[in-house]
C-alpha positions, -999 to +999 in steps of 0.1 A: -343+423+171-374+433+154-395+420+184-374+437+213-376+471+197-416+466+186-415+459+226-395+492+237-415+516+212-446+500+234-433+504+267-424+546+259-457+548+240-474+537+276-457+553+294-459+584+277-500+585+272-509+573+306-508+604+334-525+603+366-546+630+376-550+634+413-580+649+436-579+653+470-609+670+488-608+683+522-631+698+546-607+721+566-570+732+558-553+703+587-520+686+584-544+655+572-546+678+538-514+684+537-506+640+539-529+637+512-512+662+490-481+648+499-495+610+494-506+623+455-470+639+454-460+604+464-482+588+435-464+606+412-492+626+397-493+647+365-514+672+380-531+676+410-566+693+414-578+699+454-606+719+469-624+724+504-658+711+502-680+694+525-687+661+531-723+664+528-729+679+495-713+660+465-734+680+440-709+711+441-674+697+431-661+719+405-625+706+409-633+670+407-651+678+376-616+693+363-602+666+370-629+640+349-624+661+323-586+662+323-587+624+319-578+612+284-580+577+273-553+556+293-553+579+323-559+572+362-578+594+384-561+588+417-582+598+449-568+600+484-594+589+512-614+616+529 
């Protein structure tokens, strides 16, 4: 009894301190954005950061940087493909 409750306490504690944060960059406002929104939507994530950026210049991200530092110990950063 002792065992299968230790168990269940885990399995909520998990599930409860994992989130996934989602980032989805695009370069123009398409219906290819709106599939990745959608697919993050799909992932079931927590919270959702998106901006319009170039491909060329990865230095000036300030979304994905929001999300990095939304991550907490446990979480996933979930990325759609570009």
């Amino acid at each position: 009894m002792f065992w299968v409750l230790k168990r269940l306490t885990l399995r909520v504690w998990l599930t409860i301190s994992m989130r996934k944060i989602g980032y989805a960059r695009v370069s123009t406002p398409t219906r290819a954005s709106i599939a990745r929104l959608g697919a993050l939507r799909a992932e079931r994530c927590d919270e959702i950061f998106r901006e319009k950026a170039s491909g060329k210049d990865i230095r000036q991200r300030p979304q994905l940087e929001r999300a990095i530092d939304a991550l907490g110990t446990g979480d996933i950063l979930v990325r759609r493909r570009v």
